[in-house]
C-alpha positions as a Python dict, from the first residue, in 0.01 Angstrom:
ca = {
    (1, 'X'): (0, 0, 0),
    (2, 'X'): (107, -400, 59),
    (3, 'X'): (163, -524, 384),
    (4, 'X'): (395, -812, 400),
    (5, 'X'): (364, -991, 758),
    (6, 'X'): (651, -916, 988),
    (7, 'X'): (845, -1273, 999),
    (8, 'X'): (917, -1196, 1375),
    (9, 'X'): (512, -1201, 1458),
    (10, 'X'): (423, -1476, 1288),
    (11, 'X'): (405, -1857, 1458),
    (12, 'X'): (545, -2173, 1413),
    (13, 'X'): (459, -2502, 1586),
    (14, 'X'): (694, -2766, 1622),
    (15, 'X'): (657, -3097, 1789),
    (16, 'X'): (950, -3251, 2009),
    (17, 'X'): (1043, -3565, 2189),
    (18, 'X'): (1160, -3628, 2537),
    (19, 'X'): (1486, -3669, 2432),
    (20, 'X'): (1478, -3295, 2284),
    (21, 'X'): (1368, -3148, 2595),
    (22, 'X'): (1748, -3072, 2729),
    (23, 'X'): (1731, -2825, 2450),
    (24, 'X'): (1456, -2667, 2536),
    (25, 'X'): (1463, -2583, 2900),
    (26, 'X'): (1610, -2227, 2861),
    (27, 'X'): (1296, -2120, 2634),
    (28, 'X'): (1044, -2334, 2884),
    (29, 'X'): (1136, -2152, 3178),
    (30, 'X'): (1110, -1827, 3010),
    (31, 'X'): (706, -1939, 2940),
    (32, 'X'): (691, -2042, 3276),
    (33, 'X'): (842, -1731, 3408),
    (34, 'X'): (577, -1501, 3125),
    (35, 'X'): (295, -1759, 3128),
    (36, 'X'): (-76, -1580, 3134),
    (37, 'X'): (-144, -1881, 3401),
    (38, 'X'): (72, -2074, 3635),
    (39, 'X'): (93, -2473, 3623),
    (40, 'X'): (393, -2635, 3841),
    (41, 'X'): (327, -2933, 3684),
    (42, 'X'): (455, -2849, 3349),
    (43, 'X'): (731, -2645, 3485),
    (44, 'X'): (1052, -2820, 3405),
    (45, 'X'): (1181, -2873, 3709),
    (46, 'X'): (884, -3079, 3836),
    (47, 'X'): (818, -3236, 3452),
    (48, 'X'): (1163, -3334, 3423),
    (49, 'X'): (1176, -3535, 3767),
    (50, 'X'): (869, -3747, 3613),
    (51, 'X'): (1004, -3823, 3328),
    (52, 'X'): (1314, -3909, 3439),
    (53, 'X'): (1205, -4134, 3752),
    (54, 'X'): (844, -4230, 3731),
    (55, 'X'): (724, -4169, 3362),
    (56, 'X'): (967, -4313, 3099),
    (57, 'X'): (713, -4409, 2826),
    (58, 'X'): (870, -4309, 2460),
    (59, 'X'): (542, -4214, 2333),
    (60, 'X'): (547, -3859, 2505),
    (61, 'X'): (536, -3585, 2347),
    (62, 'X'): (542, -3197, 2340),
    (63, 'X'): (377, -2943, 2123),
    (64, 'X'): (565, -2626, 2102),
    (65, 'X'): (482, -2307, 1966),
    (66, 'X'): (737, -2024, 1864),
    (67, 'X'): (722, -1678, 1740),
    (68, 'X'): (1066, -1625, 1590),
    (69, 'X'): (1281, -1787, 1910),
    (70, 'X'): (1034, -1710, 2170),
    (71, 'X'): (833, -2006, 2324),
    (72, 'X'): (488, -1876, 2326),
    (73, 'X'): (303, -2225, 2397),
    (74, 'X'): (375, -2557, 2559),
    (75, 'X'): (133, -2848, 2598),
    (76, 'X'): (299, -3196, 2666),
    (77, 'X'): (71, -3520, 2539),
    (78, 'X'): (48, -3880, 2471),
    (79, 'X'): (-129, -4063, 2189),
    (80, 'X'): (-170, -3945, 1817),
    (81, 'X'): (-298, -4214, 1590),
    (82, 'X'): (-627, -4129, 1399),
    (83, 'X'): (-817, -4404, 1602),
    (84, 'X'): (-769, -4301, 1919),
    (85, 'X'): (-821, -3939, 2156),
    (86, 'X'): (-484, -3741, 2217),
    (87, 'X'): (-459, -3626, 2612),
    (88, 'X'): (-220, -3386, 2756),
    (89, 'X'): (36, -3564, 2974),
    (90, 'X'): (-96, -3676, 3298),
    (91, 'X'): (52, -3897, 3567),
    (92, 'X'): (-101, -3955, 3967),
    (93, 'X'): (171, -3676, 4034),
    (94, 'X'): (-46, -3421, 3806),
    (95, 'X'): (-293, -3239, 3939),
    (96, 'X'): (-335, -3002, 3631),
    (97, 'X'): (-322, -3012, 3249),
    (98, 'X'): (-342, -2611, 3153),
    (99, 'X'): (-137, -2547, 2865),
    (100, 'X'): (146, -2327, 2940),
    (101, 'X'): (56, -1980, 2696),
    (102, 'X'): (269, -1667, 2692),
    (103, 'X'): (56, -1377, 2867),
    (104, 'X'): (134, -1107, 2576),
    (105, 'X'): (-75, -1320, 2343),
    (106, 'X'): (-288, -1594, 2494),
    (107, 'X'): (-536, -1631, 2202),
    (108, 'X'): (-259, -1581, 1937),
    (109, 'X'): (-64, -1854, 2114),
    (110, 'X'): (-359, -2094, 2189),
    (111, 'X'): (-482, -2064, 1808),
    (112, 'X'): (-200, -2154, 1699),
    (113, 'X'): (-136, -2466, 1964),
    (114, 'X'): (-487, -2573, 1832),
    (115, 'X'): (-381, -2588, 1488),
    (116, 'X'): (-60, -2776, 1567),
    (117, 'X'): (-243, -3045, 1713),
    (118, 'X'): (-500, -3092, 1418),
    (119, 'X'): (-133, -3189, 1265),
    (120, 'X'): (-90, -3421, 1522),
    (121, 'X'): (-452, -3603, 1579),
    (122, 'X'): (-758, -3420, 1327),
    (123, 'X'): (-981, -3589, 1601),
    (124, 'X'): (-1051, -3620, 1951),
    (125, 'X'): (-838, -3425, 2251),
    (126, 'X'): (-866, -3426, 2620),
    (127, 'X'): (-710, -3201, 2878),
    (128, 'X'): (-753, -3322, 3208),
    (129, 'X'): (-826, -3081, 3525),
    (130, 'X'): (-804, -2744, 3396),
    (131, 'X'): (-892, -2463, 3583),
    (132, 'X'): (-1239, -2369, 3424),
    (133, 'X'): (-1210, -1994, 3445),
    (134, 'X'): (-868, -1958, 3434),
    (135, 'X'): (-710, -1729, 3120),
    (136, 'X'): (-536, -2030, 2975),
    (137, 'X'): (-815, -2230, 2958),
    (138, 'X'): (-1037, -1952, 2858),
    (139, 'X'): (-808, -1867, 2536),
    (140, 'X'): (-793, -2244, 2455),
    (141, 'X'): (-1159, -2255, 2434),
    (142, 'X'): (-1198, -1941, 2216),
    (143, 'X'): (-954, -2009, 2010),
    (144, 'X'): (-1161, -2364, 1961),
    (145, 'X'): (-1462, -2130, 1888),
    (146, 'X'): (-1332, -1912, 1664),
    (147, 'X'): (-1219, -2192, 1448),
    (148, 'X'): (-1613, -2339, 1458),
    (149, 'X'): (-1439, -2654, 1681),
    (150, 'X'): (-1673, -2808, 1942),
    (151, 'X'): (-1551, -2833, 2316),
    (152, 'X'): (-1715, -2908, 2599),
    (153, 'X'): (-1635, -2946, 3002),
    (154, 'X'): (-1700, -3288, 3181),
    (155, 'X'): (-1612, -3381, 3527),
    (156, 'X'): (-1573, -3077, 3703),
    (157, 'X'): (-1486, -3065, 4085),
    (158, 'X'): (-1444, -2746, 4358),
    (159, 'X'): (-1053, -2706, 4386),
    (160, 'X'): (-948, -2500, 4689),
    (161, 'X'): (-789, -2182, 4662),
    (162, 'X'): (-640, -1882, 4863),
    (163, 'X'): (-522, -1519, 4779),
    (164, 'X'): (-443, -1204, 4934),
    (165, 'X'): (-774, -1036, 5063),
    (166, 'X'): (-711, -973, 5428),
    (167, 'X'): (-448, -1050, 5736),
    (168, 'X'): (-415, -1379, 5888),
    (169, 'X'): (-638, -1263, 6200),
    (170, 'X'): (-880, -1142, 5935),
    (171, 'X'): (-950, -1441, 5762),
    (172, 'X'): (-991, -1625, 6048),
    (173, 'X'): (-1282, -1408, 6200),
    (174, 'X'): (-1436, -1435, 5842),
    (175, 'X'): (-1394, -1766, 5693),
    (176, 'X'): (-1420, -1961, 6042),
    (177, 'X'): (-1685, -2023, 6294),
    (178, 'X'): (-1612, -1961, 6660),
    (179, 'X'): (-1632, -2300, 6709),
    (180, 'X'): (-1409, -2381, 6458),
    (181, 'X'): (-1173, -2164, 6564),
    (182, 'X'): (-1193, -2267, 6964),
    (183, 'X'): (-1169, -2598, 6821),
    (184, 'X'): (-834, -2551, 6672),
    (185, 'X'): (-709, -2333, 6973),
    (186, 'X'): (-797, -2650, 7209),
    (187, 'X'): (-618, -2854, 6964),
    (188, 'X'): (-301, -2655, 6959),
    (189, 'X'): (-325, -2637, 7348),
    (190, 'X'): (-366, -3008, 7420),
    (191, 'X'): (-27, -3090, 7214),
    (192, 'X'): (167, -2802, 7402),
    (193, 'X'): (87, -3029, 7721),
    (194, 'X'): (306, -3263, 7526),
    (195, 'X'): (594, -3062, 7491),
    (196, 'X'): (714, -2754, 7282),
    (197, 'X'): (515, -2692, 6987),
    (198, 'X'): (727, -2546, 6687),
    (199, 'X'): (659, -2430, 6336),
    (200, 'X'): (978, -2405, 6053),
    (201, 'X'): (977, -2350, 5720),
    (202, 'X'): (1266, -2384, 5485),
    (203, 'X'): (1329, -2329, 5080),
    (204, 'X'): (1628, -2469, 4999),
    (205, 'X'): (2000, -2638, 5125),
    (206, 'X'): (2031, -2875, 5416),
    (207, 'X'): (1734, -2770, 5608),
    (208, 'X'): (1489, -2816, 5281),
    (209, 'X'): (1674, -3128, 5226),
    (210, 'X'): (1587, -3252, 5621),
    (211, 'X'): (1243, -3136, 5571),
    (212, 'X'): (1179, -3368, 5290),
    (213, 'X'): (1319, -3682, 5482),
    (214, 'X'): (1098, -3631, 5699),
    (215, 'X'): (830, -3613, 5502),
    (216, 'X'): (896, -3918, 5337),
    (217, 'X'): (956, -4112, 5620),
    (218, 'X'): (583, -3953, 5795),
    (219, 'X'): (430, -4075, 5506),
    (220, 'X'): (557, -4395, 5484),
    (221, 'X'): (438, -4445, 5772),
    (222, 'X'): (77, -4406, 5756),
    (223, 'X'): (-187, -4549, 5589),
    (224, 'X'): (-4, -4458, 5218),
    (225, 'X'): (315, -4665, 5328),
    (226, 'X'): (50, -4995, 5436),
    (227, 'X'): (-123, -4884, 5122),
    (228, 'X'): (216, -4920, 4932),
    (229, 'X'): (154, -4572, 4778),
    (230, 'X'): (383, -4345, 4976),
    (231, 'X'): (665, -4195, 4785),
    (232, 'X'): (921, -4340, 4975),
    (233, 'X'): (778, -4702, 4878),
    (234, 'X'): (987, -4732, 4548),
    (235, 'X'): (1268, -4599, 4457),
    (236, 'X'): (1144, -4458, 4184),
    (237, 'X'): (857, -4254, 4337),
    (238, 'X'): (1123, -4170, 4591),
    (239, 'X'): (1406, -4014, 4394),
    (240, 'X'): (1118, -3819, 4203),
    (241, 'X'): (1046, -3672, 4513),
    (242, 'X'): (1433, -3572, 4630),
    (243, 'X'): (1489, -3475, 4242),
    (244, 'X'): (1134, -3197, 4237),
    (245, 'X'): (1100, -3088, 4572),
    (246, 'X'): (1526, -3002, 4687),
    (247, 'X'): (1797, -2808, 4603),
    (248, 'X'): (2022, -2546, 4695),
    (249, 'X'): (1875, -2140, 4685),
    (250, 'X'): (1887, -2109, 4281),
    (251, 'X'): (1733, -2433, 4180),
    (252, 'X'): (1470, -2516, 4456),
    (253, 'X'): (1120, -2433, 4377),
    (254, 'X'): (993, -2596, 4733),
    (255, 'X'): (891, -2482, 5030),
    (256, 'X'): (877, -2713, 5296),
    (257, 'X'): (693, -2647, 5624),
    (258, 'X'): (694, -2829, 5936),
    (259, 'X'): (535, -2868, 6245),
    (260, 'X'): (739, -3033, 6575),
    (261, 'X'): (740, -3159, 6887),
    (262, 'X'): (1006, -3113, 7059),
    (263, 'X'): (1220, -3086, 6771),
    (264, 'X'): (1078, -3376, 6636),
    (265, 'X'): (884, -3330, 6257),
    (266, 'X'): (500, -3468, 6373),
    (267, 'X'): (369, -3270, 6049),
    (268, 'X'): (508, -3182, 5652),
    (269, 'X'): (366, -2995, 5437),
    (270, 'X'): (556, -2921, 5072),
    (271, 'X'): (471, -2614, 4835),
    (272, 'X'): (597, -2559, 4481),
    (273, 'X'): (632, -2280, 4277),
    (274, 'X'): (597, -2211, 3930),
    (275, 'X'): (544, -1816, 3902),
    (276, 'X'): (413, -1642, 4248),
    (277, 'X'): (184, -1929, 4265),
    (278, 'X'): (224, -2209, 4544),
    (279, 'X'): (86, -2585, 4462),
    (280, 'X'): (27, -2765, 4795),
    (281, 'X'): (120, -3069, 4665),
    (282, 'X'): (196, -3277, 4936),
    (283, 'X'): (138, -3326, 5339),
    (284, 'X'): (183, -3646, 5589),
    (285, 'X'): (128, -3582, 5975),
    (286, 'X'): (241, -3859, 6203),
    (287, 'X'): (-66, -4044, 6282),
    (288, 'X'): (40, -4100, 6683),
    (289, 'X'): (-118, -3779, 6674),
    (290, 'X'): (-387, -3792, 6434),
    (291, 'X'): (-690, -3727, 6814),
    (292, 'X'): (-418, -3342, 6818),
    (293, 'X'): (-504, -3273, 6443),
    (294, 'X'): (-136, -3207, 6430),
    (295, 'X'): (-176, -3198, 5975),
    (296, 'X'): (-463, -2915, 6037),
    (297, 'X'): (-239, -2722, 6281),
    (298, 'X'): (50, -2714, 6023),
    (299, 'X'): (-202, -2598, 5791),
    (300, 'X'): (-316, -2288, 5991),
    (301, 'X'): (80, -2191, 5991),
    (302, 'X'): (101, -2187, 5611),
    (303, 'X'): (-248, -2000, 5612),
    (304, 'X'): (-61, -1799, 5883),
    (305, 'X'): (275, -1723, 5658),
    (306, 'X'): (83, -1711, 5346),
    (307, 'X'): (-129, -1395, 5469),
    (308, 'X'): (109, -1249, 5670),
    (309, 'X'): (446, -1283, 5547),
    (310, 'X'): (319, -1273, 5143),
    (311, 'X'): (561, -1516, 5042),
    (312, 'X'): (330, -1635, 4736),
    (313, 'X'): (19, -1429, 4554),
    (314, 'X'): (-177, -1720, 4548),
    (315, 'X'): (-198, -2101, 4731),
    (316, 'X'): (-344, -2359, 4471),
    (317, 'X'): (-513, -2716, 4665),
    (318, 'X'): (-314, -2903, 4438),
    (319, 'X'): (-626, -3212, 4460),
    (320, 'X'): (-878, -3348, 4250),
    (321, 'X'): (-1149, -3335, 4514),
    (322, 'X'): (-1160, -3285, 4887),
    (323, 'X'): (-858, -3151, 5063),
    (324, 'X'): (-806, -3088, 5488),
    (325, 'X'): (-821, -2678, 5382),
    (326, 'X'): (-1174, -2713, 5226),
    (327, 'X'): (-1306, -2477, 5506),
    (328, 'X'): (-986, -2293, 5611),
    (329, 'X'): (-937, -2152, 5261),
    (330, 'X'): (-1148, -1890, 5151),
    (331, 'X'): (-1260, -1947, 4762),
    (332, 'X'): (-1256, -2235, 4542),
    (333, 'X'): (-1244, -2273, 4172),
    (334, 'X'): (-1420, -2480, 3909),
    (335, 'X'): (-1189, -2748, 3722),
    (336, 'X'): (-1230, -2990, 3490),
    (337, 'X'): (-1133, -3203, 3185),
    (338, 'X'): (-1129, -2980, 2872),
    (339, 'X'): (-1231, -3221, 2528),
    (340, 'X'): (-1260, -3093, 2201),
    (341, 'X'): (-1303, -3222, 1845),
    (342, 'X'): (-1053, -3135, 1569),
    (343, 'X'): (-1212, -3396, 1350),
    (344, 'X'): (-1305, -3261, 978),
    (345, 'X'): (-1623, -3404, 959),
    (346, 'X'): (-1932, -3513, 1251),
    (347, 'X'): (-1692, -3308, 1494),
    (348, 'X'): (-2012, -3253, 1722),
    (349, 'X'): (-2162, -3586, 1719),
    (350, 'X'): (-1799, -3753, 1750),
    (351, 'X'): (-1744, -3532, 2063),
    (352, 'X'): (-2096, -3630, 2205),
    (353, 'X'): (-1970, -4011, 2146),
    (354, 'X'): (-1664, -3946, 2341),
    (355, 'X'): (-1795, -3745, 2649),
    (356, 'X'): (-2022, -4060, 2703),
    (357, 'X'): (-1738, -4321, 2660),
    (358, 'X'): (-1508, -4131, 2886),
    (359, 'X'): (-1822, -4062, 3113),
    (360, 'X'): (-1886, -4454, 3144),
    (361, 'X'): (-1562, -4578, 3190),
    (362, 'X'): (-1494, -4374, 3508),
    (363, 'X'): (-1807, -4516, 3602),
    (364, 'X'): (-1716, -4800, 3616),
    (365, 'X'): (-1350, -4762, 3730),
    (366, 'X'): (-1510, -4531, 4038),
    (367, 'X'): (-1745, -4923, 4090),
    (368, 'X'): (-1459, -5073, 4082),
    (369, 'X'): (-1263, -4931, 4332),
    (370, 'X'): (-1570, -4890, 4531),
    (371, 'X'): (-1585, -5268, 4503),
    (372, 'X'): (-1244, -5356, 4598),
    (373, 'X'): (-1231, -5099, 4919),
    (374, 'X'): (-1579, -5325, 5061),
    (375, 'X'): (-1396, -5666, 5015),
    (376, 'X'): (-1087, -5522, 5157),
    (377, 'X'): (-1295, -5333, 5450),
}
């Protein structure tokens, strides 16, 4: 007997421009909301505020895939001509590439994302900081596989991570050293001789909205605001920040927590959401206080709320290396830059040629900067 295929199962991939993606926010969130693994930073909430205030280049794009009107796969990028590598979007506000891939059909979804971009670039691809051993990732790089298309991992790097395994009390008997932990007890006593020690945290309206001032104005006040690389430097990097991380109850994906002084913000720390996943994307503590460790305190409270209070399943370090809650967290994870070949012919040798260009120009960008901190030290 002939089986025809069933027109709903099969998939479609489409490519669209930022000016399409107004259309296409009903069907994103719905990945988001069904994704096999979470990513905040290609959630459209947090997307859209780059684009709109900090990332305005015409040349990006995103791959779609659809199985009859259901978004199944989402991977924005940049470049496409046959000369150059294609890279999933990226900006210093992006702390992970993972395709977004519906969790009823990972593979299915990530086989056919692969062969939508041999459409849009039959050679080299890069995505930056993907978590390793994550599903997405996983399907990505067996879908590759299957299809006889080399990949390999370069630069990989610990990222911090935190789910539910025991209470609050728990984890810190476990994960810290007595003298850790009397050394953050001492800490938290020696600011109380200041004055009343207070911890808040808020998700949305007027107090998320305060809670974000003050971050910006901690930060700007530190060494990123003398650095000229606190948000609240430009306006641009500014109204990013007040367009991703507020908003009333229904549209806020933020949770901002803060640490005071008698009433007065001495520590920030915002959380997004995408899924039951929290990205700690951002912290400031107001260096007056840097001898109280007043940015580690805040950090035991959101350890503290996390465990006990369950308001996430899992807190993501949000870096690309070292991060303050290295040891207060209790497991890391690999990540690292996913590159592949989609090139028709010398695919393996091609791939080999562009780990090692990659390889040496971070090299030397890593010199460079190593360079320019001596001269200005």
């Amino acid at each position: 007997m002939l089986q025809l295929p069933d027109p709903d199962r099969l998939m479609r991939g489409e490519v669209l421009s930022r000016d399409e993606l107004s259309g296409l926010v009903p069907a994103w969130e719905g990945l988001c909301a069904r994704a096999v693994e979470n990513n905040v930073y290609y959630a459209p909430r947090y997307a859209l505020a780059l684009i709109k205030n900090i990332d305005r280049d015409g040349n990006l794009r995103f791959a779609t895939v659809w199985q009859a009107d259901t978004l199944v796969a989402l991977l924005p990028f940049k470049g496409s001509s046959i000369s150059a590598a294609a890279r999933a979007w990226q900006t210093d506000y992006t702390f992970s590439c993972t395709p977004l891939l519906d969790r009823a059909c990972p593979l299915e979804a990530a086989t056919a994302l692969v062969d939508l971009l041999r459409t849009i670039n039959a050679g080299e691809w890069i995505v930056p900081t993907a978590n390793i051993g994550g599903p997405a990732c996983r399907a990505m790089v067996e879908a590759l596989k299957n299809d006889n298309r080399p990949s390999r991992i370069v630069n990989s790097f610990q990222r911090a991570v935190v789910e539910h395994a025991s209470s609050f009390d728990e984890h810190m008997r476990l994960h810290l050293s007595s003298k850790r932990r009397r050394d953050l007890a001492r800490s938290r006593r020696r600011l109380e001789e200041l004055g009343t020690v207070a911890h808040d945290s808020h998700r949305s309206g007027e107090g998320l909205d305060r809670a974000v001032r003050a971050f910006l104005k901690i930060e700007s006040s530190g060494w990123k605001g003398r650095r000229g690389t606190a948000l609240a430097c430009h306006a641009s990097t500014r109204q990013f920040a007040i367009d991703a991380f507020t908003g009333d109850r229904e549209a806020s994906i933020c949770r901002a927590d803060v640490l005071t002084l008698d009433s007065t913000p001495v520590a920030v720390g915002l959380t997004v959401f995408s899924g039951d996943t929290g990205f700690t994307v951002k912290g400031a503590y107001d260096e007056t206080y840097r001898s109280y460790s007043v940015g580690l305190l805040l950090e035991v409270e959101v350890l503290r709320g996390f465990l006990n209070d369950r308001w996430a399943s899992r807190l993501d370090g949000a870096t690309n290396g070292a991060h303050v809650v290295d040891g207060l967290w209790s497991s890391t994870v690999e990540v690292g830059d996913l590159m592949f070949s989609l090139a028709s012919r010398y695919a393996e040798q091609r791939l080999y040629l562009f780990a090692l260009a990659d390889h040496a120009k971070k090299t030397v960008k890593r010199s460079a900067k190593a360079l320019v901190a001596r001269v200005a030290g």
